[in-house]
MIFIVEX-178093 format. One record per atom (N, C-alpha, C): residue in three letters; x, y, z. Coordinates in steps of 0.2 Angstrom, whole numbers, plus 2048, in hexadecimal, padded with zeros to 3 digits. Example, Ala and Ser with C-alpha at 12.3 -4.5 7.8 and 13.67 -1.06 7.14 Angstrom:
// MIFIVEX-178093
ALA8427E4827;ALA83E7EA827;ALA8427F0827;SER8407F5823;SER8447FB824;SER840800827;
***
This chain:
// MIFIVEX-178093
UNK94CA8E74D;UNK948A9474C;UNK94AA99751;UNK94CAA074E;UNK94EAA4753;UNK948AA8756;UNK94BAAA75B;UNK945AAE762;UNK943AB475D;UNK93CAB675B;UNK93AABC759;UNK935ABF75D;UNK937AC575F;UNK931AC9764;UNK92EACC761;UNK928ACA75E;UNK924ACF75D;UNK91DAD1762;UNK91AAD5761;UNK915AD8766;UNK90FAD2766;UNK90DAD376D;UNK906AD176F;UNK902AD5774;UNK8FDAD6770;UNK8F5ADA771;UNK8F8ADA778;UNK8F8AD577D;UNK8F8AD5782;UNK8FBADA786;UNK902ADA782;UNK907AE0787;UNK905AE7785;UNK900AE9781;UNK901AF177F;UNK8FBAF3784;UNK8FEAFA786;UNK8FBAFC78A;UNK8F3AFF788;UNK8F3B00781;UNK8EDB0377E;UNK8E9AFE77E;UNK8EBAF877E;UNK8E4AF177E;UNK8E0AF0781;UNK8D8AF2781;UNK8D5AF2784;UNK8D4AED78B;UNK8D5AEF792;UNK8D5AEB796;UNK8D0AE5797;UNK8CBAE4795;UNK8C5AE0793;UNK8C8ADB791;UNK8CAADD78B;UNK8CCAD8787;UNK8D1AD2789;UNK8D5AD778B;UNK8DBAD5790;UNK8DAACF794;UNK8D4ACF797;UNK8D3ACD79F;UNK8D0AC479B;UNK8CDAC8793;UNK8C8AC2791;UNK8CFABD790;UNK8D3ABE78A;UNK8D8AB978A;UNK8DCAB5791;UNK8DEAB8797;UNK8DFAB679A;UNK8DDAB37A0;UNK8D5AB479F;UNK8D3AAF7A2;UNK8CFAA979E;UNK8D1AA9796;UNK8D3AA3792;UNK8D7A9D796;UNK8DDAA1796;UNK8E2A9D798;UNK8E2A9A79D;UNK8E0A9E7A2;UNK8DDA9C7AA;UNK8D9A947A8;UNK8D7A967A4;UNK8D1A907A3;UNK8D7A8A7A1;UNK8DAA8B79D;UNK8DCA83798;UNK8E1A8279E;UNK8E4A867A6;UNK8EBA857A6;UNK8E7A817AC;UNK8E1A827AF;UNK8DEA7E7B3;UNK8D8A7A7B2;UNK8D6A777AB;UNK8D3A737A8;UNK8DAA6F7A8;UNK8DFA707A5;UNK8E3A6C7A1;UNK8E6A6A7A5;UNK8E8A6B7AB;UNK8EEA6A7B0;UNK8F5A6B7AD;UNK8F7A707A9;UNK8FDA707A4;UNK904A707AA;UNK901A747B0;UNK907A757B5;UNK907A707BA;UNK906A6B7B9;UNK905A667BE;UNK90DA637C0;UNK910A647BC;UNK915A607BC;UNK91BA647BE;UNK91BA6B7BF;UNK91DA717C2;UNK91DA727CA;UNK91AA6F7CC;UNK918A6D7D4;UNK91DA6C7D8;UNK920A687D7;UNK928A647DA;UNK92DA697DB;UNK92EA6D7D5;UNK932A737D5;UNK931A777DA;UNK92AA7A7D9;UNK928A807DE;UNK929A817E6;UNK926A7A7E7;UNK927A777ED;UNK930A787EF;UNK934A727EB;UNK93BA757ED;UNK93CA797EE;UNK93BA817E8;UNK93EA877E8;UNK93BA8A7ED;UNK935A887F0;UNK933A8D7F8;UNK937A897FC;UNK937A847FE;UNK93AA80804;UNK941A83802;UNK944A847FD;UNK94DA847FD;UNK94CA8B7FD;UNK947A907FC;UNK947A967FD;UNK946A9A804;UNK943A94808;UNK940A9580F;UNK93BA9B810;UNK936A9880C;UNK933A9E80A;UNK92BA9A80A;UNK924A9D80B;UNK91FA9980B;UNK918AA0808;UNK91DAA5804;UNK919AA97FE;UNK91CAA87F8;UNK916AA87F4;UNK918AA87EC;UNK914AAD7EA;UNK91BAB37E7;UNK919AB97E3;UNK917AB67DC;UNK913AB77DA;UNK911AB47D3;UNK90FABC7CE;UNK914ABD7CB;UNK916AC27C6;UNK912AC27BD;UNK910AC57BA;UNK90AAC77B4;UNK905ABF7B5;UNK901AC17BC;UNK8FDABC7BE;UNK8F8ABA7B7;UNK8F6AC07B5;UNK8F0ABF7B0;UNK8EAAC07B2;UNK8E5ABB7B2;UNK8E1ABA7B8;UNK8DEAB57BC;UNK8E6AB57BE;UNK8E6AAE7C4;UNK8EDAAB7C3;UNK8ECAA87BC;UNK8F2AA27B9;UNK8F0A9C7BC;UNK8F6A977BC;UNK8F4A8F7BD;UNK8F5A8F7C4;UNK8F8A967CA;UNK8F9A947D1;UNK8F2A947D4;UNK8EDA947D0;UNK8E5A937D3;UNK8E5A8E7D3;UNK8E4A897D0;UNK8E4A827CF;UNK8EAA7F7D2;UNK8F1A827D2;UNK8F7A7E7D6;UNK8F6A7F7DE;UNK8F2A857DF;UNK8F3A867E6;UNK8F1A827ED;UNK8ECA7D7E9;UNK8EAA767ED;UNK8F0A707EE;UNK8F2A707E9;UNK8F8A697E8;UNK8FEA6C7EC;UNK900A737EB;UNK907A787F0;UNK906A777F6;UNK8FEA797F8;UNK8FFA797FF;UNK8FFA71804;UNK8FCA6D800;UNK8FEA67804;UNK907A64807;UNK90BA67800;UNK910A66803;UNK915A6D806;UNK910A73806;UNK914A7A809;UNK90EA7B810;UNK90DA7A812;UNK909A7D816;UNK909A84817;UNK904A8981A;UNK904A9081A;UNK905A92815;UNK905A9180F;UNK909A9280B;UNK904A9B807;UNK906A9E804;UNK903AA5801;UNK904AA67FD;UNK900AA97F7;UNK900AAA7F2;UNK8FFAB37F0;UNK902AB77ED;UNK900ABE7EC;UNK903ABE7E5;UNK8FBABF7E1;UNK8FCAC27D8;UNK8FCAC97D8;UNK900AC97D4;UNK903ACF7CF;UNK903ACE7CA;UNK901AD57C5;UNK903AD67BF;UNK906ADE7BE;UNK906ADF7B8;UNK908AE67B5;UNK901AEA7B2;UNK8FCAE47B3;UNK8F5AE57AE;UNK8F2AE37B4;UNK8F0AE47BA;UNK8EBADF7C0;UNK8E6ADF7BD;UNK8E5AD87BC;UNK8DDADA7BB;UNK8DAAD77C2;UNK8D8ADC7C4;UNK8D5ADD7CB;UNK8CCADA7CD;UNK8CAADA7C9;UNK8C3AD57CB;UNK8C7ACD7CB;UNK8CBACA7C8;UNK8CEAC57C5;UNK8D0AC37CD;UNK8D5AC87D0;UNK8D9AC67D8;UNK8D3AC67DD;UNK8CEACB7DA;UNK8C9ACA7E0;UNK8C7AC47E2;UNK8C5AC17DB;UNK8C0ABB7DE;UNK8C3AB57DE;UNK8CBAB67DF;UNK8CFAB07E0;UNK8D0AB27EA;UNK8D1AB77E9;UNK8D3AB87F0;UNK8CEAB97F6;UNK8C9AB77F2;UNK8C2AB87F6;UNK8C0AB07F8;UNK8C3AAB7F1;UNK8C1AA37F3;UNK8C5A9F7F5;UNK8CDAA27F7;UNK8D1A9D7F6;UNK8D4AA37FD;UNK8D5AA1803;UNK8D8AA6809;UNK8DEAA880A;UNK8E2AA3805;UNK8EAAA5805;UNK8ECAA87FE;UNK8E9AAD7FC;UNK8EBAAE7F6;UNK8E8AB87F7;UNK8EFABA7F8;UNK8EBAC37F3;UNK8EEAC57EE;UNK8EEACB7EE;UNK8F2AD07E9;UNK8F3AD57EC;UNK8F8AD87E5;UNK8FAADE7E6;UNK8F6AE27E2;UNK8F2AE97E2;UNK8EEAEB7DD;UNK8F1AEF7DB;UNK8F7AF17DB;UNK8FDAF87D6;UNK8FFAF27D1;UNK901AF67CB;UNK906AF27C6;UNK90BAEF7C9;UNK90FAEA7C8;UNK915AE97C9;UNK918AE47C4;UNK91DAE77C4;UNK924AE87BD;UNK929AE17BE;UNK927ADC7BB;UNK92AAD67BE;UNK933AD97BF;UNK936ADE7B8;UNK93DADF7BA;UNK93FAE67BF;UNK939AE77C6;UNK93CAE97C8;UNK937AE77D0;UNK934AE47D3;UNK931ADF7D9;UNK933AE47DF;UNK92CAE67DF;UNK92BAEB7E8;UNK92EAE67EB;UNK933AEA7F0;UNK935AE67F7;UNK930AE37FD;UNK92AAE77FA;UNK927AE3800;UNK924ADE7FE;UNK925AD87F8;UNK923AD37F5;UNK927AD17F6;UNK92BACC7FA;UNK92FAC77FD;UNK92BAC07FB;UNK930ABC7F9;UNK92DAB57F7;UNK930AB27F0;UNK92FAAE7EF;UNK930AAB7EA;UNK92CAAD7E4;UNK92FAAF7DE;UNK92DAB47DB;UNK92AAAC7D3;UNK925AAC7D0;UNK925AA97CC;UNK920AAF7C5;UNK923AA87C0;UNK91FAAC7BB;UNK91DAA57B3;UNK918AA77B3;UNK912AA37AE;UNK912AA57AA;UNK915AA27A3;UNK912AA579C;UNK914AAB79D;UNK91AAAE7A2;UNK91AAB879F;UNK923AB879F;UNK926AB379D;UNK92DAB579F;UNK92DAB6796;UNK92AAB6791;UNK92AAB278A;UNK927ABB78A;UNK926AC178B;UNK923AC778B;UNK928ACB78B;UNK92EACA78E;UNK932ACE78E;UNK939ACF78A;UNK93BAD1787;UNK941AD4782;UNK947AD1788;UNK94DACD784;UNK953ACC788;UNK955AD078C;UNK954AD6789;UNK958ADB790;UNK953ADD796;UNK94DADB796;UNK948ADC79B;UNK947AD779F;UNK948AD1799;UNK94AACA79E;UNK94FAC97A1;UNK954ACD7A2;UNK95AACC7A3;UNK95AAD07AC;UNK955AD47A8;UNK950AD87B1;UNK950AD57B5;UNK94BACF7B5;UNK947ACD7B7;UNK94BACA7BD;UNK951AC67B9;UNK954AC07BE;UNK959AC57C0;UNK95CACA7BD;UNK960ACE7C2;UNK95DACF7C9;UNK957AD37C7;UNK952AD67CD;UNK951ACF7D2;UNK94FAC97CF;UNK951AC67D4;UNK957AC27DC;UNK95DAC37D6;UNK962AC27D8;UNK965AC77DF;UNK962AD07DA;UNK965AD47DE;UNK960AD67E6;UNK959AD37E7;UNK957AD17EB;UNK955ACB7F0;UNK95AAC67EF;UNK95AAC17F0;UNK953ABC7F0;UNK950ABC7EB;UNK948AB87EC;UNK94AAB37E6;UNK949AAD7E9;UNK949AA87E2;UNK942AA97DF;UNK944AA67D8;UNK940AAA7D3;UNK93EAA27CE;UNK939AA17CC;UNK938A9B7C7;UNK932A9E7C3;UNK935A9A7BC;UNK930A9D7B6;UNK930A967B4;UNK929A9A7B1;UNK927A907AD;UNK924A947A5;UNK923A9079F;UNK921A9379B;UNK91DA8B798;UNK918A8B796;UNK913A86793;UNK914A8678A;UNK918A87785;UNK918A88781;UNK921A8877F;UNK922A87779;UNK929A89777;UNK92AA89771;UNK931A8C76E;UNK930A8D767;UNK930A89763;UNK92DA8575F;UNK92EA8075C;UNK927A80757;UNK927A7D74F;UNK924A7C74B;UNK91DA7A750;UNK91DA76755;UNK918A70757;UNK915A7575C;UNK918A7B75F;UNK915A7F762;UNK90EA83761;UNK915A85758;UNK910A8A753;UNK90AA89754;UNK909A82750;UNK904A7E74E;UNK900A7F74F;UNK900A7D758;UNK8FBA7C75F;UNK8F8A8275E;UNK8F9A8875E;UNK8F7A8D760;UNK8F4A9075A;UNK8F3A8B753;UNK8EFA8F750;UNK8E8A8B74F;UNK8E7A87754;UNK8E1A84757;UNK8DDA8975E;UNK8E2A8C75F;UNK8DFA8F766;UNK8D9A93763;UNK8D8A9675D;UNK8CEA9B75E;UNK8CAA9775F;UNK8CCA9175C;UNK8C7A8C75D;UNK8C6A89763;UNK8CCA89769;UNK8CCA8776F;UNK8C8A8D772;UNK8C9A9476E;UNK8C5A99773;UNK8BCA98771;UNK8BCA9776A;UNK8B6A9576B;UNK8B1A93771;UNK8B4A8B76F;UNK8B4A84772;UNK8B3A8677B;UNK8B7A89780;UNK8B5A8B785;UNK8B4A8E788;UNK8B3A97785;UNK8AEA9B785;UNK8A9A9C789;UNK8A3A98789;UNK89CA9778A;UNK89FA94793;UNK8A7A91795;UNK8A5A8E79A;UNK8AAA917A1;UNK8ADA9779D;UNK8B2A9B7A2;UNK8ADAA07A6;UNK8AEA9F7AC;UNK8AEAA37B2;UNK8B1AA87B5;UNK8AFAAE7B8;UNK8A5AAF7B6;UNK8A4AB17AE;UNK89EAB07B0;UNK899AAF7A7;UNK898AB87A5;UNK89CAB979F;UNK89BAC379F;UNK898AC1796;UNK894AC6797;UNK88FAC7791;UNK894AC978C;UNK898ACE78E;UNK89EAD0789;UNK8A1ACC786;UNK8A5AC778B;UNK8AAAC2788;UNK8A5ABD781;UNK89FABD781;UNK89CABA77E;UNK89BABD778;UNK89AAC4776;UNK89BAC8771;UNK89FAC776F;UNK8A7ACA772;UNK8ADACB771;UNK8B0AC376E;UNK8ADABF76D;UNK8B0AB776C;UNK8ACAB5765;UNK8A5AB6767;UNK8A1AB5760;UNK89EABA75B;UNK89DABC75E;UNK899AC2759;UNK89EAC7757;UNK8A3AC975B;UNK8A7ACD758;UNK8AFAC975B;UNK8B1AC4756;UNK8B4ABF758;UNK8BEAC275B;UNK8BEAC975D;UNK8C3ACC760;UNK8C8AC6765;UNK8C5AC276B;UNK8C8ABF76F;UNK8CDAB776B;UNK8C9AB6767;UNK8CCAB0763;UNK8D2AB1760;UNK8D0AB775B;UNK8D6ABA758;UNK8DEABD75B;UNK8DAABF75E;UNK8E0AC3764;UNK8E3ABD766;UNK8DFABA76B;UNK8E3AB276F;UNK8E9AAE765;UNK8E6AAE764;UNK8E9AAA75E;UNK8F0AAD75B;UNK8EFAB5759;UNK8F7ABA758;UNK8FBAB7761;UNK8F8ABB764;UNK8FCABA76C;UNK900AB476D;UNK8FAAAF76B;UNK8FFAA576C;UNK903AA5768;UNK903AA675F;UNK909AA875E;UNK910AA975F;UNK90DAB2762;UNK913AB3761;UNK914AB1767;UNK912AAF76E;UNK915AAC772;UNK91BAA8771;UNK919AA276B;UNK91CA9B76C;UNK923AA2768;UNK923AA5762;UNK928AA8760;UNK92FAAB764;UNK929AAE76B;UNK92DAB176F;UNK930AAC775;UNK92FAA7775;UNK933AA2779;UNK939AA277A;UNK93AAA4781;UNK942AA2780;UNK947A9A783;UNK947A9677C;UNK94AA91780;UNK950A8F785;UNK950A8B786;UNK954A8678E;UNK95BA8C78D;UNK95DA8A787;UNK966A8D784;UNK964A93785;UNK95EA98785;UNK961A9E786;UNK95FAA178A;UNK95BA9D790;UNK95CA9F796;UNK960A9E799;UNK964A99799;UNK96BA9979C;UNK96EA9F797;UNK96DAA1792;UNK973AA5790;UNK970AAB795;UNK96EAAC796;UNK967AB1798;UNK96CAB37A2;UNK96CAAC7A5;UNK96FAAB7AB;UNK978AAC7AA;UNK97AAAC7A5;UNK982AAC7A7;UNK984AB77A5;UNK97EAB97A2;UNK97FAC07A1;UNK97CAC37A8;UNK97BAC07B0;UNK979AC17B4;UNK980AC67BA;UNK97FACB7BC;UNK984ACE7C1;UNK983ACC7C7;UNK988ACA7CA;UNK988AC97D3;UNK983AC37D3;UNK987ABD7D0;UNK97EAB97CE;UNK981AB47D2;UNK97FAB27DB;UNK980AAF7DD;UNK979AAA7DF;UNK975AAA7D9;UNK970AA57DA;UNK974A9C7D5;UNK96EA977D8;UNK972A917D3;UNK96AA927CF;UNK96AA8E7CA;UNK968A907C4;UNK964A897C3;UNK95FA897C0;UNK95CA807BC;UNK959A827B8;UNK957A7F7B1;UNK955A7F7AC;UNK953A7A7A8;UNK94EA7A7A4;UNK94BA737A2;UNK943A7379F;UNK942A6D79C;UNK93DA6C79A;UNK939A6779D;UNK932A6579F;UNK92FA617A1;UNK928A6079C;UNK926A5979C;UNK921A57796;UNK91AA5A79B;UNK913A5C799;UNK90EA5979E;UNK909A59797;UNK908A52796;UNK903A50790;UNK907A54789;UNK904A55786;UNK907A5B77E;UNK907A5E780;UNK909A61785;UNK90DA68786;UNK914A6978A;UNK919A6D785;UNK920A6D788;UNK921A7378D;UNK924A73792;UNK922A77799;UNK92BA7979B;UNK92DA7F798;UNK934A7F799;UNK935A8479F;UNK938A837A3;UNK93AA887AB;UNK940A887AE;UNK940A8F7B2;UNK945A8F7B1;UNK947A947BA;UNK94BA8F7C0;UNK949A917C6;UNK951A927C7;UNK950A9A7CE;UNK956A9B7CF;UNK956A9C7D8;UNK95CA987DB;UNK95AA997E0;UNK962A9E7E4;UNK962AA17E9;UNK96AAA17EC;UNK96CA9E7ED;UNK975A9A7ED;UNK978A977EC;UNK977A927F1;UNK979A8B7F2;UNK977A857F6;UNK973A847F9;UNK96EA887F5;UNK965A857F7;UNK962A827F3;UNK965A807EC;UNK960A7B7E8;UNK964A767E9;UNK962A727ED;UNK964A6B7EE;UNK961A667EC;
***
């Protein structure tokens, strides 16, 4: 099955931000109910200690992602360890109330453009469920921009392209149904917006979609890494199981520090 990029509600800029914030703290919900990233742990840890590094830039955060939930498990084996979210869309009440609960965690509140990373963002640059958003030749940004500023960089993606993907994801209205009533905090909207005017279901459901469509597999992110200039990073790629979900990532660090 070839890579098709079609759009998702999520990246256009005219989609209401509301709405936006409703789907992605969906996902918040399943990625920390489910522990889907649990087994991505080992990696991260590596890529900061070989990166010498004890901040994780985390790039089209959403509203939050899974380093809310990972950030307990990280810190027992990185100590100090710091987190600052970013997106291109911040949803800014979203960073607030994580960095209100959690002391090691802020944000940036400007956009930032995962294929072009403020300098004053140092650290280990990660990305959740957003490497699968961008067209090859922006993906192709992404890890330049790394490269050319020396920051290792790790992507995880939670879905892939495959029939079994598809499937999954034409259950999710009914998962948004299903957890609706229990994500945090409780907005009167989100409850219009799901049941009565059933917009958030629908949308999550095209987006998951095209998500798994736009997946770009193991083969073509190494293809993805050999069209890299001055690429003195080493490279890993792969797949990891965690329960029914295939978790494909892809970590780059400068040269003889992935040991």
């Amino acid at each position: 099955m070839g890579r098709i990029h079609l759009f998702e509600f999520e990246d256009q800029e005219w989609f209401p931000r509301l709405l936006r914030s409703y789907g992605t703290d969906y996902l918040r919900f399943l990625e920390v109910k489910m522990k889907i990233f649990q087994p991505v742990i080992p990696i991260i840890v590596k890529a900061l200690n070989a990166g010498n590094t004890r901040v994780i830039v985390d790039l089209g955060s959403g509203s939050g992602g899974p380093l809310v939930w990972l950030n307990d498990k990280i810190k027992q084996k990185v100590p100090g360890l710091r987190i600052i979210l970013t997106d291109y869309y911040p949803n800014l009440p979203a960073f607030s109330s994580i960095s209100e609960t959690a002391d090691n965690f802020s944000y940036h509140s400007e956009p930032v453009d995962a294929r072009s990373v403020p300098k004053q963002l140092p650290g280990l640059r990660t990305l959740f469920l957003t490497f699968h958003h961008f067209k090859r030749y922006d993906a192709r940004k992404i890890l330049q921009d790394a490269i050319d500023s020396s920051h290792p960089i790790a992507i995880f993606e939670g879905q892939e392209r495959s029939v079994l993907s598809l499937l999954a994801m034409l259950f999710s209205p009914l998962t948004v149904l299903f957890t609706t009533p229990f994500i945090r905090p409780f907005r009167i909207k989100r409850i219009i917006f799901t049941y009565l005017i059933p917009v958030v279901p629908l949308f999550v459901l095209w987006d998951g979609i095209v998500s798994s469509l736009r997946t770009y597999s193991v083969k073509e992110m190494k293809a993805l890494v050999k069209e890299l200039q001055n690429n003195d990073f080493d490279w890993e790629t792969g797949k990891l199981r965690s329960g029914p979900v295939t978790i494909l990532y892809m970590v780059g660090l400068p040269k003889n520090r992935f040991n």
